[in-house]
C-alpha positions in Angstrom: 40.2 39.6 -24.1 43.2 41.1 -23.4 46.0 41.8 -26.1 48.8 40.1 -24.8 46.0 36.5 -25.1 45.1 38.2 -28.7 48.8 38.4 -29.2 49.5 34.6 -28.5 46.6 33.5 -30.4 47.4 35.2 -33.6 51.0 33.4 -33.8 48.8 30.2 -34.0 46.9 31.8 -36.9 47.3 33.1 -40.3 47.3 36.3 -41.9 44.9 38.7 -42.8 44.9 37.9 -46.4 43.8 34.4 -45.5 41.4 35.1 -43.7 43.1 34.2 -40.2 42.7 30.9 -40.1 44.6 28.6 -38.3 48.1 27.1 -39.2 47.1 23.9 -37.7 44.4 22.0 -39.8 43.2 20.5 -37.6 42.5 23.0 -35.4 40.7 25.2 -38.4 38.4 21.8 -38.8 37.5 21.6 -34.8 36.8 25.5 -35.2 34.6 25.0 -38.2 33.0 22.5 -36.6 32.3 24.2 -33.3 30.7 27.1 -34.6 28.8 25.7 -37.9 26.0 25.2 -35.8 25.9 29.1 -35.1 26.2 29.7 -38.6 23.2 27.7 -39.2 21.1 29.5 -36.4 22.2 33.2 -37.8 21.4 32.2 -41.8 18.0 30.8 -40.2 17.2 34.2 -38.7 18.1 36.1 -41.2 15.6 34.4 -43.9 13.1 34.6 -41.0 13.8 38.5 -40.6 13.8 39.0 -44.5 10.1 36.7 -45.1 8.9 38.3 -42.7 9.7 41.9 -43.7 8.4 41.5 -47.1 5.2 40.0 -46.1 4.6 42.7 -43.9 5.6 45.4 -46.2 2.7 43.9 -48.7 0.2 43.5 -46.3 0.5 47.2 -45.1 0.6 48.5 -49.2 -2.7 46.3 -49.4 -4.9 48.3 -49.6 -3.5 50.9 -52.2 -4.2 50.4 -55.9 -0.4 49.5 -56.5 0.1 48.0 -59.9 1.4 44.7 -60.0 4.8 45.3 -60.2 4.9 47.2 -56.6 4.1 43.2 -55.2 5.4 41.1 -56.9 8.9 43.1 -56.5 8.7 41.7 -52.9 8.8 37.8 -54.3 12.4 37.2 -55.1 13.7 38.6 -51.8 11.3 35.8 -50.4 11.7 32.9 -52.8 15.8 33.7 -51.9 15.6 33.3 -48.2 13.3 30.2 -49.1 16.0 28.6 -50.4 18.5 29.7 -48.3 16.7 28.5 -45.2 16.1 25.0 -46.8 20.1 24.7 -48.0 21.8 25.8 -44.8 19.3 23.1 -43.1 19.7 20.3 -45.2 23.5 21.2 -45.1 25.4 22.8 -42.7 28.7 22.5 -43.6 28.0 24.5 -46.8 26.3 27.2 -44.7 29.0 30.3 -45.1 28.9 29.7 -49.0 25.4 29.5 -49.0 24.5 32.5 -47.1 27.6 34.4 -48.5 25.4 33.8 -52.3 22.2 34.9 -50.8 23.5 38.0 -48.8 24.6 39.0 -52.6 21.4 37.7 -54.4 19.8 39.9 -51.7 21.3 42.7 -52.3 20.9 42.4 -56.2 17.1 41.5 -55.6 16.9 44.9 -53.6 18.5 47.1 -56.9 15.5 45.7 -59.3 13.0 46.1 -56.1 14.2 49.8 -56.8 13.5 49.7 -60.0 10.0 48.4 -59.8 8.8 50.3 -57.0 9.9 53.4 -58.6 7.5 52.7 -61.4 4.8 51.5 -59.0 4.7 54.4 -57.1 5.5 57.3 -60.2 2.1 55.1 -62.1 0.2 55.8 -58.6 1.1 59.4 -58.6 -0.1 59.8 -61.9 -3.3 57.8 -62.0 -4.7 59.1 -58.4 -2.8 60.9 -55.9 -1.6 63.8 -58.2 -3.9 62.6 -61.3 -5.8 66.4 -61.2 -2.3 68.4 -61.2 -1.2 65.8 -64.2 -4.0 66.7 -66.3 -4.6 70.3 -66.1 -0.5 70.9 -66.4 -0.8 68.2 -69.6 -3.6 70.4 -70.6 -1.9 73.9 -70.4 2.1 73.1 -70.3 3.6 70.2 -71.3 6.9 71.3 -70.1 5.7 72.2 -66.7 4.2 68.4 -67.0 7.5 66.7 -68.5 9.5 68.8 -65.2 7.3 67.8 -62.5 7.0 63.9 -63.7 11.0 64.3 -63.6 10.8 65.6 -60.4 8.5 63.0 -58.8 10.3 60.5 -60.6 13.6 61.3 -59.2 12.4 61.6 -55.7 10.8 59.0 -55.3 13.9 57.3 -56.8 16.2 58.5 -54.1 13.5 57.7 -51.5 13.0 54.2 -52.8 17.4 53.6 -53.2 17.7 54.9 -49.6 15.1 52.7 -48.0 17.0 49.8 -49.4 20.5 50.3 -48.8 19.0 50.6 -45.3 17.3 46.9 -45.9 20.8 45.8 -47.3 22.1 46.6 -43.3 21.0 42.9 -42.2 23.0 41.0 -45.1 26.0 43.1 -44.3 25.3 42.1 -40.7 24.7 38.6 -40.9 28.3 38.1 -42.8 30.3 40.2 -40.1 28.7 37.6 -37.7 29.3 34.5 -39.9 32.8 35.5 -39.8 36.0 36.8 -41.9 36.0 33.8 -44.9 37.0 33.5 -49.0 33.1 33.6 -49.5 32.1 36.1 -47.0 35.1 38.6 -48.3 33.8 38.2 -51.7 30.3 38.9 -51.0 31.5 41.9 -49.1 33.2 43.1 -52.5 30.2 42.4 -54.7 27.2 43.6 -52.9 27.8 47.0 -53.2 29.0 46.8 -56.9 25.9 44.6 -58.2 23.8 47.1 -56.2 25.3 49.6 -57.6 25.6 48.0 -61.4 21.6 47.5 -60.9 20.7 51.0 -60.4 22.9 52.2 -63.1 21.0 49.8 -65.5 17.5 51.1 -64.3 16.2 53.9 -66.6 14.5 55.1 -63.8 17.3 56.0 -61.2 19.2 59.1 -62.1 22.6 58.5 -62.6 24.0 61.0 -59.9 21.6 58.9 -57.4 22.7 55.4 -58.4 26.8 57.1 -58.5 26.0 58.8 -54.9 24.3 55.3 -52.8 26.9 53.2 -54.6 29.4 55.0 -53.2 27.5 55.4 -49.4 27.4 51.6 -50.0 30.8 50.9 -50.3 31.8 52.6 -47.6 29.3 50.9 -44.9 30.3 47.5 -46.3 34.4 48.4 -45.8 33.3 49.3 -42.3 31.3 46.2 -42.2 34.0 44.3 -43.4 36.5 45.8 -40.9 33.7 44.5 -37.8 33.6 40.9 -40.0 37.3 40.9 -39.8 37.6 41.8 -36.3 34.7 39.9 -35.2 36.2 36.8 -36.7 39.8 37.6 -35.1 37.9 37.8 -31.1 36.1 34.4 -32.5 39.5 32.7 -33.1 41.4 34.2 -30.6 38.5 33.2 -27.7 38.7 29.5 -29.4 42.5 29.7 -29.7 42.8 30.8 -25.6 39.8 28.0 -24.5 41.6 25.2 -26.4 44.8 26.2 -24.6 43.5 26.4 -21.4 41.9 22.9 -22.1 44.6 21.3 -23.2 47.0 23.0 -20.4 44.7 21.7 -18.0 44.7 18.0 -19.5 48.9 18.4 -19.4 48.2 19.5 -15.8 45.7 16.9 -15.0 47.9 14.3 -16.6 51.1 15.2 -14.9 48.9 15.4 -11.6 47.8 12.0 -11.8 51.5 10.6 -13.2 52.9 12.9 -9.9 50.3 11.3 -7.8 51.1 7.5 -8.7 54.9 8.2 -8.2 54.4 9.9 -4.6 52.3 7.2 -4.1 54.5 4.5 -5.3 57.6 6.0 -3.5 55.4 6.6 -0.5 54.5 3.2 0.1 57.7 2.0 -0.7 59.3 3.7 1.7 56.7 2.8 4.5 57.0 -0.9 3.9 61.2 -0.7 3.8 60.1 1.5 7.4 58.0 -1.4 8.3 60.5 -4.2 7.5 62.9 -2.8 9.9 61.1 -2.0 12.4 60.1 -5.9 12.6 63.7 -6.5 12.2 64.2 -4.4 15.1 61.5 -5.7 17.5 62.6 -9.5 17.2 66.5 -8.6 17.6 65.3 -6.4 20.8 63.2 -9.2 21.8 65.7 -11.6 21.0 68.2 -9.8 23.5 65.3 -9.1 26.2 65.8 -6.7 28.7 64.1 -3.9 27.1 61.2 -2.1 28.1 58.3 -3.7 26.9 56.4 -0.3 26.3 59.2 0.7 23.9 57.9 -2.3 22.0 54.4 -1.6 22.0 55.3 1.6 21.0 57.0 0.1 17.8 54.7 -1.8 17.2 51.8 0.6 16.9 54.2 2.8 14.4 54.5 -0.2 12.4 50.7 -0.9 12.2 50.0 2.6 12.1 52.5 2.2 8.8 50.8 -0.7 7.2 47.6 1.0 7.5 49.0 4.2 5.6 50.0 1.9 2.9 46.5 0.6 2.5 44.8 3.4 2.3 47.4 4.6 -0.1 46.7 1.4 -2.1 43.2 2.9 -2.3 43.2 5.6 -3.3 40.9 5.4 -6.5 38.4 3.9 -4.3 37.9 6.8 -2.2 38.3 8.9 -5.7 35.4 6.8 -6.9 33.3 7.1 -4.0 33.3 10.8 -3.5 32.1 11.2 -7.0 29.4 8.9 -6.3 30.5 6.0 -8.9 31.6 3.2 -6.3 30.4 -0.4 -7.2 30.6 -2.5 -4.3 32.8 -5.4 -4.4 32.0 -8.7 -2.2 35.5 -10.6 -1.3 35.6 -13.4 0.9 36.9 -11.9 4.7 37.9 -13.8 7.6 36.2 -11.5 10.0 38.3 -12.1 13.1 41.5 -11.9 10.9 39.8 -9.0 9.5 39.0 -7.7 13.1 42.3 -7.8 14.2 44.2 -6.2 11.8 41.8 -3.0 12.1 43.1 -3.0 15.4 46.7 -4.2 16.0 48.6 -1.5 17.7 45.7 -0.2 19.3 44.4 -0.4 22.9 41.3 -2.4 21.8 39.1 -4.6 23.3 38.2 -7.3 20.9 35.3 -9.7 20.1 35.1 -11.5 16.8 33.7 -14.7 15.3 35.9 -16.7 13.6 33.7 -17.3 10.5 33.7 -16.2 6.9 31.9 -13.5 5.4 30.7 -11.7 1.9 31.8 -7.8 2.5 33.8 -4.9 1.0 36.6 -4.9 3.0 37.8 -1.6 1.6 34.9 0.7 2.5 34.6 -2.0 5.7 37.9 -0.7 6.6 37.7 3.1 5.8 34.3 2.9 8.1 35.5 1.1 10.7 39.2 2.6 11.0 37.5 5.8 11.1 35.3 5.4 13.5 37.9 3.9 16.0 40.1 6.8 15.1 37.4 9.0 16.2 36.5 6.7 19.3 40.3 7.5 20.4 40.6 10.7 19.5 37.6 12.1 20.9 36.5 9.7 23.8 37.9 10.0 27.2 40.8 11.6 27.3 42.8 9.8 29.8 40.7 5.9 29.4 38.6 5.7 26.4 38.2 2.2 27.0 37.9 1.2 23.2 35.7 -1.9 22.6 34.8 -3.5 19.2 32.5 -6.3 18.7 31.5 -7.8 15.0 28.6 -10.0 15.5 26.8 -12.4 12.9 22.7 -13.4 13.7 20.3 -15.0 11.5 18.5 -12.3 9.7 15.3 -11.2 10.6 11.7 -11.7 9.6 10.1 -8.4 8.6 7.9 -8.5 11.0 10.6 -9.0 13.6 12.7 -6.3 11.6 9.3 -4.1 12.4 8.8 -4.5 15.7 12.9 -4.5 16.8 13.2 -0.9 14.8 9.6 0.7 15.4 8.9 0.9 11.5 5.5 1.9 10.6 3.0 -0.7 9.6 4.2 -1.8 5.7 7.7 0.3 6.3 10.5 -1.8 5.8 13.9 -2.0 6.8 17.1 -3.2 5.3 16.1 -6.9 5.7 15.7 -7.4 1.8 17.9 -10.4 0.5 20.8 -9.5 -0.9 21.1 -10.0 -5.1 24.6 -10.9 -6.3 25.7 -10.4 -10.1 21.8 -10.0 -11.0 21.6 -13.6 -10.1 19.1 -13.5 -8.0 18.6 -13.8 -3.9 21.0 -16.2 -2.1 19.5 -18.9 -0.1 17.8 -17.6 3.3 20.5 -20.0 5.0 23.5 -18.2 4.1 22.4 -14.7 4.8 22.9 -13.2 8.4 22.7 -10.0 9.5 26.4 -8.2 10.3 27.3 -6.3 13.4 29.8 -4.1 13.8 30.0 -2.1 17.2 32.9 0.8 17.8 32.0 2.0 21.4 34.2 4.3 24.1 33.7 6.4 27.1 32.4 9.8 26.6 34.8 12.7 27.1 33.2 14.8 29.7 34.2 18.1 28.0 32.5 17.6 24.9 28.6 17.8 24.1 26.2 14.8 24.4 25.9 13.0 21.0 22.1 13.4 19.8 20.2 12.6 16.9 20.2 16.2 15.9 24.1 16.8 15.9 24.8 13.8 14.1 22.7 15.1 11.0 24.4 18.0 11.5 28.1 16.3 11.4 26.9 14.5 8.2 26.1 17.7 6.4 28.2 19.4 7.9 26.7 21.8 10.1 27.8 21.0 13.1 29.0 24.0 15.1 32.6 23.3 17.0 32.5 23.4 20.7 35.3 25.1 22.8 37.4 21.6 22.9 36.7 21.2 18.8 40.2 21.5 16.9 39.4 24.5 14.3 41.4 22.1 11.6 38.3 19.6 12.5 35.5 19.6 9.4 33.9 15.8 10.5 35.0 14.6 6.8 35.8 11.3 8.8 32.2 10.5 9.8 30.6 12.2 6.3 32.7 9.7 4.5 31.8 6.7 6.7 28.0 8.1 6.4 28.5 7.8 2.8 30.6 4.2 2.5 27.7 2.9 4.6 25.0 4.1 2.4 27.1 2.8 -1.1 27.1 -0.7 0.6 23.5 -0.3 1.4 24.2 -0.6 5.2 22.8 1.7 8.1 25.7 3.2 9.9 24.4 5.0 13.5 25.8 7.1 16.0 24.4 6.7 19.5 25.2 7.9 23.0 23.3 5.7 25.9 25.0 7.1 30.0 28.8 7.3 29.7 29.3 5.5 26.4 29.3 6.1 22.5 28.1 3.6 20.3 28.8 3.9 16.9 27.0 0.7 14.8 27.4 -0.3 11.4 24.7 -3.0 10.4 23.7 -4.9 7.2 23.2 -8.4 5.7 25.9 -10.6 4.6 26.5 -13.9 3.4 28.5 -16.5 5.5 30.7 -19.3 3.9 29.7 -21.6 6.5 32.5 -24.1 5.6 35.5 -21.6 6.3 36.6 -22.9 9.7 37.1 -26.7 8.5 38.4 -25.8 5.7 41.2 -23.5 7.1 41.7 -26.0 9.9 42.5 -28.7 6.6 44.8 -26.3 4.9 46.5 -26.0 8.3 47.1 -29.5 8.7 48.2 -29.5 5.2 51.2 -27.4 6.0 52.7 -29.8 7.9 53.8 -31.4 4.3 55.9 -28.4 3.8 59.4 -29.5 2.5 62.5 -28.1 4.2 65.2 -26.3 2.3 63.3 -25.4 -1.0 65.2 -22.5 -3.0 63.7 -19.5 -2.6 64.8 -16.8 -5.2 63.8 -12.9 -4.3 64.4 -9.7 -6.2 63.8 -6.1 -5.0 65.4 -2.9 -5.6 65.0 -2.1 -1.8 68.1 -3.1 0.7 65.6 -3.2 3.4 63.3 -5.2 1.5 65.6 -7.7 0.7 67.1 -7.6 4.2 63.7 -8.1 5.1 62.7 -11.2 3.0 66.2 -12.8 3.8 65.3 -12.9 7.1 61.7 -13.8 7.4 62.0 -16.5 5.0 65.1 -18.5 6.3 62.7 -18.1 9.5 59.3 -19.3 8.5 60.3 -21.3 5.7 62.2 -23.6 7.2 65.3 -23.0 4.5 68.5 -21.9 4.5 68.8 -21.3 0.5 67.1 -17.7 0.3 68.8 -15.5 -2.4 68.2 -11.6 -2.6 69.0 -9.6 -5.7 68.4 -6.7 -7.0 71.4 -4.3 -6.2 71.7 -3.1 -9.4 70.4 -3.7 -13.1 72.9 -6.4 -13.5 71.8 -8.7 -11.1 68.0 -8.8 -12.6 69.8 -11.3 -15.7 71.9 -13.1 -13.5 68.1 -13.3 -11.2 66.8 -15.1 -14.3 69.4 -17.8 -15.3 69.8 -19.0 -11.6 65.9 -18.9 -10.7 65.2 -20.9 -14.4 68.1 -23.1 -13.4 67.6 -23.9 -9.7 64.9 -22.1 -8.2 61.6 -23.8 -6.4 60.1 -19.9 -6.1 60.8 -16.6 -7.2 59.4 -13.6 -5.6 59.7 -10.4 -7.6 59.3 -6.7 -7.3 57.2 -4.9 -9.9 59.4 -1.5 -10.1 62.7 -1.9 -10.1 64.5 1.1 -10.6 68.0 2.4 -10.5 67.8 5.9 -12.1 68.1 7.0 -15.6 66.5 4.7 -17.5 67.7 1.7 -16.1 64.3 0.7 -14.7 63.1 -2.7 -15.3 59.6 -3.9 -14.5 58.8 -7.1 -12.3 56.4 -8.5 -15.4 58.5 -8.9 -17.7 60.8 -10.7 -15.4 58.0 -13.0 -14.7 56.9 -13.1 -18.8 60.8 -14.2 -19.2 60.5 -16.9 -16.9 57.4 -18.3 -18.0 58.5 -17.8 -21.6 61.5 -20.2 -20.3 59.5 -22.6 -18.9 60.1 -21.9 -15.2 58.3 -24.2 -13.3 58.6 -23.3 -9.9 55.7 -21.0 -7.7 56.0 -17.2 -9.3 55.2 -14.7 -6.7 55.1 -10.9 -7.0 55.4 -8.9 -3.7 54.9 -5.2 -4.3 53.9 -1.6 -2.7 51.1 -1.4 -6.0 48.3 -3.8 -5.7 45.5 -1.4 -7.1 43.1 -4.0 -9.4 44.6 -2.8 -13.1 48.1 -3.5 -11.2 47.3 -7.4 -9.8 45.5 -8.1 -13.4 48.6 -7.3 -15.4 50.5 -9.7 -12.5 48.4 -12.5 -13.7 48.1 -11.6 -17.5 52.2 -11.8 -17.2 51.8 -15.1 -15.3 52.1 -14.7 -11.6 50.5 -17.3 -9.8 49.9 -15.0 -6.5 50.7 -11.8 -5.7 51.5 -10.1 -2.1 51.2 -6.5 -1.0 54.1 -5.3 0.9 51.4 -3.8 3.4 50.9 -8.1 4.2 52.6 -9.1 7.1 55.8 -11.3 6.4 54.7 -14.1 8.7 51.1 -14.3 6.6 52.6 -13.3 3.2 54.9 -16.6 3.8 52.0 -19.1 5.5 50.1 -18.3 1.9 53.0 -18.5 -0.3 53.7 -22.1 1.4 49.5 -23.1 1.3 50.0 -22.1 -3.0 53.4 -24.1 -3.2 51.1 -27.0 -2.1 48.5 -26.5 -3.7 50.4 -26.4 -7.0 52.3 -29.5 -6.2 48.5 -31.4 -6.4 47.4 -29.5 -9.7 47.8 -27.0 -11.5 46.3 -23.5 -10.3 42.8 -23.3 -11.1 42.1 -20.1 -13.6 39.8 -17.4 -12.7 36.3 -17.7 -13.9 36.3 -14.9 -16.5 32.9 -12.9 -14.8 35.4 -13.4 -11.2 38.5 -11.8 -13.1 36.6 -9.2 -14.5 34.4 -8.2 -10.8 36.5 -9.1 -7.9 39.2 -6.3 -6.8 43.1 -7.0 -5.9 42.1 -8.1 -2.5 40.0 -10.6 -3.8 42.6 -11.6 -6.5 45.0 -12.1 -3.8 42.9 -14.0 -1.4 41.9 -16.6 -4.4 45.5 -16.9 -5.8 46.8 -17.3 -2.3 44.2 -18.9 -0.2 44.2 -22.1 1.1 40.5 -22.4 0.8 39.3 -24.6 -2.4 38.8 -21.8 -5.2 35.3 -23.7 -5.9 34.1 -24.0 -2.2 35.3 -19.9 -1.6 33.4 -18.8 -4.7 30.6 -21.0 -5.2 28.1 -18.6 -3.8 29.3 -15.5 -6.6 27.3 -17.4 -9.1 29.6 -16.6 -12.0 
């Protein structure tokens, strides 16, 4: 670790007096804490090390006629780390105390081992090894006898105290790895002074020999202590640094994710006020006429090109999700032609689409599909690619049929298995059909035929880049639309058959079968639209109102269209006139005009239900993500726009909820719908014209 990390960790700590513990409590407690557990597991090795030592040293003295004293000077050493074991194991939080007493009880068990191994071994001396000398130097010189027992006795002495202080090495040890604490300084300070104090009390132990390893003692253990104290400064310091670097990436994170919203809040804002005058643009140039119609076009593919940059901005956390592998599926009601042929305005696409409704996930729908006519452009033939796209509905297949269309193997399957809903169980076999989606072009000449092989290649991306491959080109496009396929449980293939590329994404659906009356009803039922209805909007954005001035005096037939939003004035004097005289309001979310003059579009909308506003209360903004249209309705929107939604269509399902309203009141959300369908699906039931029971009969809720 280097010092300047040491340096910055230390200001968050203590002295050394106290042990270095951390200034912030809570900090000390999530240190504690983190590294009981360790404490645990060295006090458990440590009574293993010292059971086992003693155990062994008996067994190997067995078989000498050692006096009692010589074994049972081995039992307390045991019976302590016994005990220890058993307390730092029944509980932890107590283990530095615990093993801070036995490291001392250790040591003081060790001084009266001394003592009784001394007299074990000076009794052996005399009664066999040196019995003979004994008695014929008792016999002839008592003094000689007295000199020699002294002698013996005073070697084996400094023998036995040596072999001991070496055995107190592993207490010492185990606190310099427990760490620098009150308990573990302490039982620093008293090991070798009751060592020491032990000896001295032994008859046995020369003075000189008890004064001399006290003193050896005390200096190992003030080494000891020195590589506890330091050891226990790395300890901290390493935690100090790691909890930084955790919490500096959780700022960072954080502050990624807030920087992330706001470019992607500012982003789409800006690409819908880009939008709304480029439409403004194309209907005063075609208004004027004139004007080369491949200008036009030209416009008009920026502008799609724009709005479908604002959706994938809007779903972001869906790709997020997906990538990490922990993307649910969610089944909306789609009009697939409408569906159809917003993937492909502004494109040079030949179109075929049924005009029925249909259970998908438009999102991951949309990523596959935009993707793969992306690609169909961008690497088809170069000067006519000759785009076609066809989404086709059949009644699903037998297994058999399934079998025989595919080449399965006999009892192989494919993905004809009926489709389970909420856990409800299969749908009825009448309302599932298998889904067809077909993305074909002409094949560029100058690039390699697609095979079987390269596409597996592509998807795990091996494949090797040809001489007309971009270097920036890593196939993420298709490896995502591999993987969308596979989360929606459909089989997406890439195929090459003569001159043209295929690319086919294919599963079962469900079909509302009732979606083409139905719309053709809530058609008719426009025709009761009233004229001249007040129509109240606020938004921050010039263009945006500019935008909804003009495409509501257009399409809804009225003349009294107000736009505020200038400044933070105008959102109170928004409020008094809408409560007062409005029929609708149509409100921004953010409204923001620096500082912290911000005001959101909910509580706007919580005012004017909280005043009783009566009127249709729509919100039309850039951030439609689910958590965003749930807190619309929570506030008390009735139906909620995103400024991706073209103004013509935004206006046709404002006017079918106006209605709709003016018959009953709007039906609330089946809490298992609220809590499962997405913002597209929010929006589609709050806006639709389609009976909210006949659209969502078939999710079983």
């Amino acid at each position: 670790m280097s010092s300047s990390s040491i340096l910055s960790a230390t200001t968050a700590m203590r002295s050394f007096w106290q042990h270095y513990r951390f200034k912030d409590c809570q900090l000390e407690t999530k240190f504690k804490d983190r590294y009981q557990q360790l404490v645990v597991r060295a006090a458990q090795v440590w009574c293993l090390f010292q059971i086992l030592g003693q155990i062994l040293s008996v067994v190997v003295w067995l078989s000498r006629s050692f006096e009692a004293g010589y074994y049972w000077s081995h039992m307390p050493l045991v019976l302590i780390a016994l005990i220890c074991v058993a307390s730092v194991t029944f509980a932890p939080k107590y283990a530095t105390e615990i093993i801070s007493v036995a490291a001392v009880l250790a040591v003081m068990s060790q001084g009266f081992s001394v003592h009784l191994l001394t007299s074990a071994i000076i009794h052996d001396a005399e009664a066999n090894s040196l019995k003979n000398v004994f008695e014929v130097l008792k016999a002839t010189n008592l003094t000689a006898a007295d000199e020699l027992q002294q002698y013996v006795g005073r070697k084996t002495a400094a023998s036995i105290t040596d072999g001991q202080c070496a055995l107190s090495f592993p207490q010492v040890l185990v606190l310099a790895y427990v760490g620098f604490s009150k308990s573990t300084s302490l039982a620093l300070i008293l090991m070798p002074l009751v060592f020491g104090i032990v000896l001295w009390a032994s008859p046995l132990v020369p003075n000189d020999v008890a004064l001399s390893r006290g003193i050896v003692c005390l200096i190992c253990t003030i080494f000891f202590a020195k590589l506890c104290a330091r050891h226990s400064l790395l300890s901290r310091c390493s935690f100090y640094s790691e909890r930084s670097f955790e919490t500096a990436l959780k700022v960072a994170v954080q502050a990624s994710r807030k920087a992330d919203s706001i470019l992607n809040h500012k982003l789409k804002n800006n690409m819908a006020d880009a939008v709304g005058d480029i439409d403004m643009f194309i209907e005063d140039v075609e208004k004027v006429g004139n004007v080369n119609p491949q200008l036009v076009v030209q416009l008009k593919q920026a502008g799609a090109s724009l709005r479908r940059g604002m959706k994938s901005c809007r779903h972001r956390q869906v790709y997020l999700q997906l990538v990490v592998n922990n993307y649910k599926p969610s089944l909306q009601p789609v009009h697939l032609q409408k569906f159809a042929m917003e993937l492909t305005t502004g494109r040079h696409v030949r179109l075929f689409a049924e005009d029925v409704l249909v259970m998908i996930d438009p999102v991951l729908c949309e990523l596959i599909l935009d993707n793969l006519i992306s690609n169909a452009f961008a690497h088809g033939h170069p000067i006519n690619p000759n785009v076609e796209f066809r989404a086709m509905l059949r009644p699903m297949m037998t297994a058999e049929e399934d079998r025989r269309q595919n080449n399965y193997a006999p009892g192989e399957t494919g993905s004809s298995d009926p489709i389970v809903l909420d856990g409800k169980g299969p749908c009825s076999s009448q309302q599932i059909m298998r889904l067809t989606l077909l993305v074909s072009n002409a094949k560029n000449p100058a690039r390699p035929e697609v095979t079987e092989d390269y596409v597996k290649d592509v998807v795990s991306g091996k494949a090797v880049k040809g001489p007309s491959t971009s270097a920036m080109s890593d196939h993420i496009g298709l490896q995502h639309s591999f993987m969308a396929a596979d989360t929606l449980g459909m089989t997406l293939s890439l195929k090459q058959r003569a001159q043209r590329v295929t690319a086919k994404l294919e599963g079962d659906v469900i079909m509302t079968h009732a979606g083409t009356a139905v719309r053709q009803s809530a058609e008719a039922d426009l025709q009761a639209w009233p004229e001249n209805l007040k129509i109240y909007c606020i938004d921050d954005s010039a263009p945006a109102r500019r935008l909804l001035f003009h495409n509501l005096t257009k399409w809804a037939a009225t003349p009294n269209v107000r736009t505020y939003g200038q400044n933070e004035g105008e959102a109170v004097r928004f409020i008094e006139d809408t409560v007062n005289d409005a029929d609708i309001a149509i409100l921004d979310q953010h409204l923001e005009y620096g500082g912290e003059a911000n005001i959101l579009g909910t509580d706007l909308v919580a005012e004017l239900v909280a005043r009783r506003f009566e009127g249709l209360i729509c919100m039309r903004s850039a951030n439609v993500a689910d958590e965003d249209v749930r807190a619309y309705w929570a506030a008390g929107a009735h139906c909620v726009f995103g400024k991706d939604m073209l103004m013509k269509d935004m206006i046709q399902q404002m006017k079918r909820e106006y209605l709709h309203r003016g018959c009953m009141t709007t039906p609330a959300l089946p809490p298992c719908l609220a809590d499962s369908l997405s913002s597209e699906a929010l929006q589609y039931v709050a806006s639709s014209s389609l009976d909210t029971a006949d659209n969502i009969a078939v999710l079983e809720c």
